[in-house]
C-alpha positions in Angstrom: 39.5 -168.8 169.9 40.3 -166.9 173.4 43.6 -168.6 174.8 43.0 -166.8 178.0 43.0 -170.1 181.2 39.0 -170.7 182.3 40.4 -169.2 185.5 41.1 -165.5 184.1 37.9 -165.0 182.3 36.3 -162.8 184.5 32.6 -163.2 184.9 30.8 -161.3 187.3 29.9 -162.9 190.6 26.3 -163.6 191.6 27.3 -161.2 194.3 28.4 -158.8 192.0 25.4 -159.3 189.6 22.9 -158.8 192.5 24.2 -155.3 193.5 24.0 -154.3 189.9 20.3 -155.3 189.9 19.0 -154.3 193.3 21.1 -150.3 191.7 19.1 -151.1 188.7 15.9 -151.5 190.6 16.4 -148.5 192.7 17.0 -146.4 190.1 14.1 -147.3 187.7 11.8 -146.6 191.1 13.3 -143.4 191.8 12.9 -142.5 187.9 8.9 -144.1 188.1 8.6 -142.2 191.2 10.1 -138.5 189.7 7.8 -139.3 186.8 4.8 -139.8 188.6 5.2 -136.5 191.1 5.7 -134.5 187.5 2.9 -136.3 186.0 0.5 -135.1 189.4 2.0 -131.4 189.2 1.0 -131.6 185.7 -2.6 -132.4 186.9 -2.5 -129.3 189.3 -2.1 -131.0 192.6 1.1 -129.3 193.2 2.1 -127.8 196.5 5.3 -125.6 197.8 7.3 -128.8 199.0 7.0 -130.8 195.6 9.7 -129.0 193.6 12.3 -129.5 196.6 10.9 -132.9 196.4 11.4 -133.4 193.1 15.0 -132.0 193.0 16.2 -133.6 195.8 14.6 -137.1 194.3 16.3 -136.2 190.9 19.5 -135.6 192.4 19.6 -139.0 194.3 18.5 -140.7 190.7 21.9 -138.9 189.6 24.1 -139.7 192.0 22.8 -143.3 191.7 23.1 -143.5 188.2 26.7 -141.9 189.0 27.6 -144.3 191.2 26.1 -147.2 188.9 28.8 -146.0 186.2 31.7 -145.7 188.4 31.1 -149.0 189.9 30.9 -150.5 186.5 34.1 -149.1 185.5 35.8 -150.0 188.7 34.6 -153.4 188.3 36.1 -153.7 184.7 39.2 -151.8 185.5 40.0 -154.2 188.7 38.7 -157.4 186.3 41.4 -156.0 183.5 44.4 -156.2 186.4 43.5 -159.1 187.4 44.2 -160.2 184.3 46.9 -158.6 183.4 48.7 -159.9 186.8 47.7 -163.6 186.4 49.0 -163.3 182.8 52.8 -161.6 184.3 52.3 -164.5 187.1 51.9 -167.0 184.0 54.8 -165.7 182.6 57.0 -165.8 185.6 56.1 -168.7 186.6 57.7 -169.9 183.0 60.6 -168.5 182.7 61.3 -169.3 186.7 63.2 -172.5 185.6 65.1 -170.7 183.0 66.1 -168.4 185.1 67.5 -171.2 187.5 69.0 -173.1 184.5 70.7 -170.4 183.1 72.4 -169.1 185.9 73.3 -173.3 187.1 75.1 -173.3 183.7 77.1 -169.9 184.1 78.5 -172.3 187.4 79.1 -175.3 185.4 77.1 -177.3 188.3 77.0 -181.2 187.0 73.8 -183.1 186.8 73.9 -184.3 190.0 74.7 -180.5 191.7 72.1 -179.3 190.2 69.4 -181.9 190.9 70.5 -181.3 194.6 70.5 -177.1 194.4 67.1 -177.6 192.5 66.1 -179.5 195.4 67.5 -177.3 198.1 65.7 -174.6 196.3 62.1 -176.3 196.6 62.7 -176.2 200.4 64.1 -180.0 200.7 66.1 -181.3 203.8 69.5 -182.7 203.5 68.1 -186.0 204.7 65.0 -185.9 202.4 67.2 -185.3 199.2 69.4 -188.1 200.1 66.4 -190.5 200.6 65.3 -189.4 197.5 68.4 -189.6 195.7 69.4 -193.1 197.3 72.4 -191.2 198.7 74.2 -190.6 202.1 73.4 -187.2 203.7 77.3 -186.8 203.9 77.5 -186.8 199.6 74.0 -184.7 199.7 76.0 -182.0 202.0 79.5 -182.4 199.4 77.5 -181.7 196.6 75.8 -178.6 198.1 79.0 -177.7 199.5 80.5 -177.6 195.6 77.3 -175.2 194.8 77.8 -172.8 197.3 81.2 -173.0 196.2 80.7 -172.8 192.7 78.1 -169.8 192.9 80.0 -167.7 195.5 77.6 -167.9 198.6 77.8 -170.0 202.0 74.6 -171.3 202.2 71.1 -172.4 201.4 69.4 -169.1 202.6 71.8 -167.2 200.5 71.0 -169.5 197.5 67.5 -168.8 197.9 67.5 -165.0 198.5 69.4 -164.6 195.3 67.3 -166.9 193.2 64.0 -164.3 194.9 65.9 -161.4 194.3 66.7 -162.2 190.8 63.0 -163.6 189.9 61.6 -160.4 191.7 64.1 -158.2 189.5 62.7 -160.4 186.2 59.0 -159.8 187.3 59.7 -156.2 186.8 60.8 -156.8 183.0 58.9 -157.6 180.3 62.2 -159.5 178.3 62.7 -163.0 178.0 65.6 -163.4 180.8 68.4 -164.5 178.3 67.8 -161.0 176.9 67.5 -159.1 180.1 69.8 -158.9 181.6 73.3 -160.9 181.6 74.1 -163.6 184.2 76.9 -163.1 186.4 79.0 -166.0 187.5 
C-alpha cells in the first residue's frame, strides 16, 4: 500500500497532459510528413530543394523528440522534489512541537508558562490569552515575564526568532531533534 498523502501523488495536470499530446501530435506529422517526401523521391519526383527539405524537417523531428524527452524528465525530476519537500515539510511540521517541548523543559517552565509561551508563540495577544485562559492580562504578562526570564530573552519577538532559528537549523537535519543536536538552557 503507498503511504504517500493523496496530496503528494503527483499526477500530471490536464495542462500538462495536453502539451505532451499536441508534442506527440506534432511529431508523428512531422515523421508522416518526412515519410511521405522519401516515399515521393523514391517514385522519382525528386527535385534540388527536397533533400534540404528533408534534412531540415528531420532535424526539427529531432529536436522535438529532444525536447519531448527533456520535458519528460524535467517534469519527473520537479514531481520527485516536490515530493521530497512536502515529505521534509511533513516531517518538520512533527517534530515542531518537540522541538518546543524539549527546549520548555530544559527551562523548567510550569504548565501554566508554557500554555502561555505556546500561546505567545502562535501569535496570541496578551489580552486574547487571558480571555482564553479566564485570567487577568496582568498574570498573562507575569507569566510571560517568568519565560523570558527563564529562557534568557526579553521578549516575544526574541522568543519567536529563536524558536525559527532553531526549526530552520532542524529543517537542515535529517535527525530526530533529541539526537541532533543538544538543547541549551
Amino acid at each position: 500500500m503507498n503511504n504517500t498523502p493523496m496530496t503528494l501523488r503527483m499526477r500530471p495536470t490536464r495542462a500538462t497532459q495536453a502539451l505532451m499530446a499536441i508534442q506527440f501530435v506534432c511529431v508523428v506529422m512531422f515523421l508522416v510528413d518526412i515519410l511521405y517526401e522519401v516515399h515521393l523521391a523514391g517514385m522519382g519526383n525528386f527535385s534540388i530543394l527536397n533533400p534540404v527539405h528533408l534534412v531540415s524537417e528531420a532535424a526539427a523531428l529531432i529536436l522535438l523528440l529532444a525536447g519531448f524527452v527533456l520535458a519528460h524528465l524535467l517534469l519527473r525530476h520537479t514531481r520527485a522534489t516536490m515530493v521530497d519537500k512536502m515529505r521534509q515539510l511533513g516531517s518538520l511540521r512533527g517534530h515542531f512541537d518537540t522541538i518546543i517541548e524539549e527546549r520548555f523543559r530544559a527551562w523548567n517552565l510550569s504548565a501554566a508558562e508554557s500554555d502561555i509561551a505556546l500561546l505567545s508563540l502562535r501569535g496570541m495577544k496578551i489580552c486574547e490569552i487571558a480571555r482564553m485562559r479566564h485570567t487577568a492580562e496582568g498574570t498573562i504578562k507575569a507569566q510571560l515575564s517568568a519565560v523570558y526570564r527563564k529562557s534568557g530573552i526579553a521578549s516575544r519577538t526574541e522568543l519567536l526568532a529563536m524558536f525559527m532559528d532553531e526549526f530552520l537549523e532542524y529543517s537542515t537535519q535529517d535527525a530526530e531533534p533529541s539526537q541532533s543536536r543538544p538543547i541549551a538552557a
